[in-house]
C-alpha positions in Angstrom: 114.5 104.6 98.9 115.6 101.5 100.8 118.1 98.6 100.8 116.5 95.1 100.4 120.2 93.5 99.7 123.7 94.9 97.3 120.6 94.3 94.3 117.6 95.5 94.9 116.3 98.8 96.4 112.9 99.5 97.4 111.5 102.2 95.7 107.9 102.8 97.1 106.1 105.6 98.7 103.6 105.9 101.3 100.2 107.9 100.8 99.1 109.1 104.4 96.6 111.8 102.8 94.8 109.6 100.6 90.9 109.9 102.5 89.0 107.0 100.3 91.3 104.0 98.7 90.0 103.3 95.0 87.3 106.1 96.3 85.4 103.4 98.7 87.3 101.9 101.3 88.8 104.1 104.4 92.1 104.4 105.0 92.8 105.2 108.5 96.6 104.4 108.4 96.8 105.3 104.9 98.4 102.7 102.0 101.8 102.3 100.9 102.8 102.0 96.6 104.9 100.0 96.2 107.9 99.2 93.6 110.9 97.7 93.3 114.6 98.1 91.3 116.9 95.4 90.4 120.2 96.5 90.0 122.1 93.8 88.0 123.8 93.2 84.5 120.7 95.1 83.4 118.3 97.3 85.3 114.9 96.2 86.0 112.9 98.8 87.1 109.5 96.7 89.0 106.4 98.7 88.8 105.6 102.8 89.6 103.0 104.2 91.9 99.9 106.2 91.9 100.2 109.6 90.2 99.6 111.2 94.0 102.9 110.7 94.7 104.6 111.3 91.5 107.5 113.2 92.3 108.4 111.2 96.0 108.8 108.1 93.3 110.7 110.0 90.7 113.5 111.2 93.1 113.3 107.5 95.1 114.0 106.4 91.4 116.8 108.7 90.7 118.2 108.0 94.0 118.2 104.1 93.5 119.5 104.3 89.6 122.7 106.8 90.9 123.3 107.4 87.3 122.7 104.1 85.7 119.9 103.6 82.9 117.1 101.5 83.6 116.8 98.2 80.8 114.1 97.4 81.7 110.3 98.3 83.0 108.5 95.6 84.1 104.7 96.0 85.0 102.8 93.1 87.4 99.3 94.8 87.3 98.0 98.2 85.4 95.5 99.7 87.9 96.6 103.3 88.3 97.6 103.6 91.0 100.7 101.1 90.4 101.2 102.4 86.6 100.2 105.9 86.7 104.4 107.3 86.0 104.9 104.8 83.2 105.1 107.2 80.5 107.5 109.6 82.8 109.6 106.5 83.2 110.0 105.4 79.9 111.0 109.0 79.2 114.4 108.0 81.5 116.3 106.1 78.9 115.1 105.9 75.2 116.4 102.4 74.9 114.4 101.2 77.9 111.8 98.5 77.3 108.6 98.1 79.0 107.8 94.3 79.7 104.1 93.2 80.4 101.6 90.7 79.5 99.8 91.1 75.8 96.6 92.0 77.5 99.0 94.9 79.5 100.1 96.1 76.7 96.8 96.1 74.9 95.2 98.6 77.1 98.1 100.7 77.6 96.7 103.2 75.2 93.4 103.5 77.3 95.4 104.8 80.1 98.3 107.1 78.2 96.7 108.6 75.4 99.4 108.7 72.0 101.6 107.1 74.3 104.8 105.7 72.0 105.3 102.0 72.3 106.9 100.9 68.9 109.5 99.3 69.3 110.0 99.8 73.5 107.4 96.6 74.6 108.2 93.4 75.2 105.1 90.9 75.6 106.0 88.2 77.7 103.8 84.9 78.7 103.8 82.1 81.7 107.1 80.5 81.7 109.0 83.4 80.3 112.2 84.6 81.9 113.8 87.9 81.7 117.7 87.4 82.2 119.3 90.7 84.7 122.5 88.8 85.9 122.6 87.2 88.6 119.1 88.4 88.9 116.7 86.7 86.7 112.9 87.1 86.7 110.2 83.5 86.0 106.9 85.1 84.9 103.6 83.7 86.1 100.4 84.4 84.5 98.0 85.8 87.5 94.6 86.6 85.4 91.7 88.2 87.5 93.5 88.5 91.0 92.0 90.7 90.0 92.5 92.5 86.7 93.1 90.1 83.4 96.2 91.4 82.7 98.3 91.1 85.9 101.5 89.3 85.7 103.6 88.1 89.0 107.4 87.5 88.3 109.8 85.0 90.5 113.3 85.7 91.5 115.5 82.7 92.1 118.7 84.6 93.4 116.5 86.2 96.3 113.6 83.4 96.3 111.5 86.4 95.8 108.0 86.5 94.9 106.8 89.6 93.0 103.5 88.9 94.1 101.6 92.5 92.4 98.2 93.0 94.6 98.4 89.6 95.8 99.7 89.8 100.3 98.6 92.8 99.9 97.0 95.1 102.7 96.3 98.4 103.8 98.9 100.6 105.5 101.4 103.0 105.3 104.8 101.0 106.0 105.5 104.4 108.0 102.3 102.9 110.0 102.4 99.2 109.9 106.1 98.6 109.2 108.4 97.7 106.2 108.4 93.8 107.2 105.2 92.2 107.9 107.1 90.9 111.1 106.9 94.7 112.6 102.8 94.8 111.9 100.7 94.0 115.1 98.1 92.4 113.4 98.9 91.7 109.7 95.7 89.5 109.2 93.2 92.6 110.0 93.8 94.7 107.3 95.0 92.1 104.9 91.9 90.3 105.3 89.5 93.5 104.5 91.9 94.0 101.5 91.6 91.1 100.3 87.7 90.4 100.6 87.3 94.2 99.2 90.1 94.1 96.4 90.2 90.5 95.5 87.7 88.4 97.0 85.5 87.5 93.9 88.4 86.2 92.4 89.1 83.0 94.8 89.3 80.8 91.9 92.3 82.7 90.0 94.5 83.0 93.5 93.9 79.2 94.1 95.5 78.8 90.6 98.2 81.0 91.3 98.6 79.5 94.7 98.9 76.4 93.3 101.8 77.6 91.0 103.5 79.4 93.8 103.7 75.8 95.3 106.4 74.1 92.8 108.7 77.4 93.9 111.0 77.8 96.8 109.4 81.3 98.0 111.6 82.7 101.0 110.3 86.4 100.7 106.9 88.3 99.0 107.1 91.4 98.3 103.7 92.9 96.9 102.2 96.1 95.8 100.8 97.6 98.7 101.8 96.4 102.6 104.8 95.1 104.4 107.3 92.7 102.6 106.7 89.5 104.1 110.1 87.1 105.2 109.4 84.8 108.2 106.5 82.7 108.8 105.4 83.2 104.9 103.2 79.4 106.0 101.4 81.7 108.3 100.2 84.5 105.0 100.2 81.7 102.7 97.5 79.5 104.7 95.0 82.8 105.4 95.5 83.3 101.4 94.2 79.6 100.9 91.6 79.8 103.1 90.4 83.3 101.9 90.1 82.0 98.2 88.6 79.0 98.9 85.8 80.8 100.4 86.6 78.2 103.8 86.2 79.4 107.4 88.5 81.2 108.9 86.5 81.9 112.5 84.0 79.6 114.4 81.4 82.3 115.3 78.1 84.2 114.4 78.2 87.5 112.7 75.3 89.2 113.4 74.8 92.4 110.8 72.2 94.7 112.0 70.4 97.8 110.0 67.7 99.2 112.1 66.0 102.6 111.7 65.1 104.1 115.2 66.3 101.1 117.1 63.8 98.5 117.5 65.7 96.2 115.1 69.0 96.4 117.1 67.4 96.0 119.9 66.1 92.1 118.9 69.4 91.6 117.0 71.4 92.2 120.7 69.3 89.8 122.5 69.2 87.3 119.8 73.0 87.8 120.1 72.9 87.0 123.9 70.4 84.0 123.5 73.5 82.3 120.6 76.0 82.6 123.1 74.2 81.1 126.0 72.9 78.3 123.3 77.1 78.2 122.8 78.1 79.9 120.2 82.3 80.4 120.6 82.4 83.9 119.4 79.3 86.2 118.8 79.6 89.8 116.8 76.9 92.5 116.3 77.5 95.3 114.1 75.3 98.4 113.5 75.2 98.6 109.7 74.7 101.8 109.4 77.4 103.2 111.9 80.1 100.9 111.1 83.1 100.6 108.1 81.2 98.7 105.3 84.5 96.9 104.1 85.3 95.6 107.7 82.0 93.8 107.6 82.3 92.3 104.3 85.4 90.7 106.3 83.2 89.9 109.1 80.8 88.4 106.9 83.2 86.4 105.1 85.4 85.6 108.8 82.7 83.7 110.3 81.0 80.5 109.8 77.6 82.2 109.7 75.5 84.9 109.7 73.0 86.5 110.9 71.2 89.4 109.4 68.7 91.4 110.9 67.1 94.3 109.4 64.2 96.7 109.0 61.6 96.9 106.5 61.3 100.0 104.3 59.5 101.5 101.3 57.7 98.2 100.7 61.4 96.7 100.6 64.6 96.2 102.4 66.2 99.2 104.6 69.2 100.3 102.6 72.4 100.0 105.0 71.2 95.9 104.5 70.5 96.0 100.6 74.0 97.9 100.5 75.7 95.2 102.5 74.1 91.8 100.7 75.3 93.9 97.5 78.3 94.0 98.4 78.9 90.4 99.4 76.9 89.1 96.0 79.5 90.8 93.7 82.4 89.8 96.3 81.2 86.3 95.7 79.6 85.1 99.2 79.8 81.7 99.6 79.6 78.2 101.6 77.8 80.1 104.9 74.9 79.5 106.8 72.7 82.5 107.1 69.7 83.5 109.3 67.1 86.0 108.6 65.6 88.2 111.6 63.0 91.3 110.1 61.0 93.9 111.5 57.8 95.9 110.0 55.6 97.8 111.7 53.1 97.3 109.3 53.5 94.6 106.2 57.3 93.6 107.2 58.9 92.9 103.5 62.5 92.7 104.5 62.7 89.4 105.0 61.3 88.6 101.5 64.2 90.9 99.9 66.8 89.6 102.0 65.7 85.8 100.5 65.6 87.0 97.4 69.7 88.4 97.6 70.7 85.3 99.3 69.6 83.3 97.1 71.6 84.5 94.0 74.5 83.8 96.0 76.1 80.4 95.8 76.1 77.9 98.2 74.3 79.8 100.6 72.3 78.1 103.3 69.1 79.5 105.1 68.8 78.6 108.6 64.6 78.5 109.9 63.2 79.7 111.6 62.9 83.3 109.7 61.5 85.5 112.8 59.7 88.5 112.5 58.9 91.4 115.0 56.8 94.4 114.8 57.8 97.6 116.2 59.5 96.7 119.1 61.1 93.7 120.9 58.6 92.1 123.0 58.4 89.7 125.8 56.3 87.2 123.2 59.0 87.3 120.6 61.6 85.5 122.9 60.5 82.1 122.5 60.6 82.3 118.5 64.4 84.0 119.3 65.3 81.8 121.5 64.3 78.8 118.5 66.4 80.8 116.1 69.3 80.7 118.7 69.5 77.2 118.7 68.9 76.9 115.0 71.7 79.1 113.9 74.0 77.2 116.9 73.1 73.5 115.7 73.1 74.6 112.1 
């Protein structure tokens, strides 16, 4: 439990055990849950935490309440891992109301079965506000960023942005620190949060952005990550860029899966070639050895991309079909891409990879495509060297 001012405590816990977050994405410095109390007129208790860390919540609540009963229960977003003590703490006062969007309360059930809720919900809508005191809560609609149902809420007496997954990042706060001001590099793990958790969903968090505009927003405090204070222009314009699928980083992003070598191999010196054809900032990355999530960043960082993979099984080599999954359903869009393919044999993997890009909007293919058998080879350099100076002019 901490003090955020004579109102509101911070309630949250930190999960440093957790191996996989949402069972996918690594979590070297682990994630914090985060939720809030309002101590006012009325008690607004602001969300609960993953059932991992059940009873480290529970006594932070107690702690926080110091005898008082909570009014309210007010939930921003239902994934689990931020609802999972609901029940438990509607069991804390019977008079206590939980407060959520209709589509919230809708699918309450599917995650409490026989749960109680007559007479204990109240459905609230965009515009709505929930009087505490001198603490009052404006609700905003946040739909798909990135569940339907989540809800953001606005305090005016701390200018305070309840902003559910939104700014959110990966982290322990034991890690990163409480205030975003303490974290080396907030952008990193925000970024690979937000392409990961979020990033399909630009549309919805350019409409929320766009409603977080008309409010005077001096402090976000989200769901997982460090509470964000000074230079909120500085998280604010990485959130616009993100969602609007701009660039974020001049550069060439060059995504690699190669079998026993040979691929790599022509993906490095292709790299070498785009920076002496003048390429600012040049990445390669070993698909197969490397944090799937942090490349979907990558991918989505740069202004373009290169991918260079194997062929296999009359198809694509499956580190590269993973990856161009996992940027279709994340919603790649507005790059430049190149296409380098190897095949010892009847090379297919540039045929595949065409295929994926091309379901994916606004995607652009740089020629030449180049293909190599086998190994690298002293003839291949001149088509490399082309493709260099494609992707750099492109």
């Amino acid at each position: 439990m901490r003090d955020l001012n004579e109102n509101v405590k911070y309630v949250g816990v930190d999960d440093l055990d957790l191996d996989l977050f949402e069972s996918q994405y690594i979590v070297p410095e682990g994630v914090s849950y985060n939720a809030y109390v309002i101590l006012d007129e009325k008690v607004a208790v602001l969300d609960t935490v993953d059932a991992r860390k059940g009873e480290e919540w529970m006594n932070n609540l107690s702690e926080a309440l110091a005898g008082r009963q909570p009014d309210y229960l007010v939930v921003h977003h239902l994934e689990p891992d931020h609802s999972a003590l609901i029940e438990r703490a509607l069991s804390l006062s019977p008079d206590m109301m939980l407060v959520a969007r209709a589509k919230a309360i809708a699918m309450l059930p599917q995650f409490f079965d026989g749960i109680a809720l007559e007479g204990r919900t109240m459905t609230v809508k965009e515009g709505d506000v929930l009087s505490l005191g001198k603490h009052s809560l404006q609700f905003i609609a946040a739909p798909m960023v990135h569940w339907p149902e989540v809800l953001m809420s606005y305090d005016a007496a701390d200018k305070c942005l309840y902003s559910a997954d939104g700014f959110g990042k990966f982290g322990a706060l034991s890690k990163c620190g409480f205030y975003g001001r303490e974290d080396d590099d907030w952008a990193c793990e925000a970024r690979r949060y937000y392409f990961n958790i979020v990033g399909k969903f630009g549309a919805s968090v350019q409409a929320v952005l766009k409603k977080a505009a008309a409010l005077d927003i001096q402090t976000i405090r989200p769901l997982h990550g460090p509470i964000l204070e000074d230079n909120l222009g500085y998280y604010i314009n990485l959130y616009d860029i993100w969602s609007r699928y701009a660039v974020e980083t001049e550069g060439v992003f060059i995504a690699c899966a190669s079998i026993h070598g040979g691929t790599l191999a022509a993906a490095e010196k292709l790299a070498e070639l785009v920076e002496e054809a003048g390429a600012p900032k040049v990445e390669v990355v070993d698909l197969s050895r490397t944090d799937f999530a942090e490349n979907v960043e990558d991918a989505f960082r740069h202004s373009k991309l290169v991918l260079a993979a194997a062929s296999y099984d009359g198809g694509l080599f499956t580190p590269m079909h993973e990856f161009l999954h996992r940027l279709q359903i994340k919603g790649y869009s507005h790059r430049k891409v190149a296409l380098l393919e190897n095949g010892s044999w009847a090379p297919s993997a540039a045929r595949v990879m065409r295929e994926m890009i091309g379901a994916m909007k606004d995607v652009e293919l740089i020629e030449p495509v180049v293909t190599i058998r086998s190994q690298m080879k002293e003839s291949d350099i001149p088509a490399l060297k082309a493709l260099a100076e494609a992707i750099v002019n492109a």
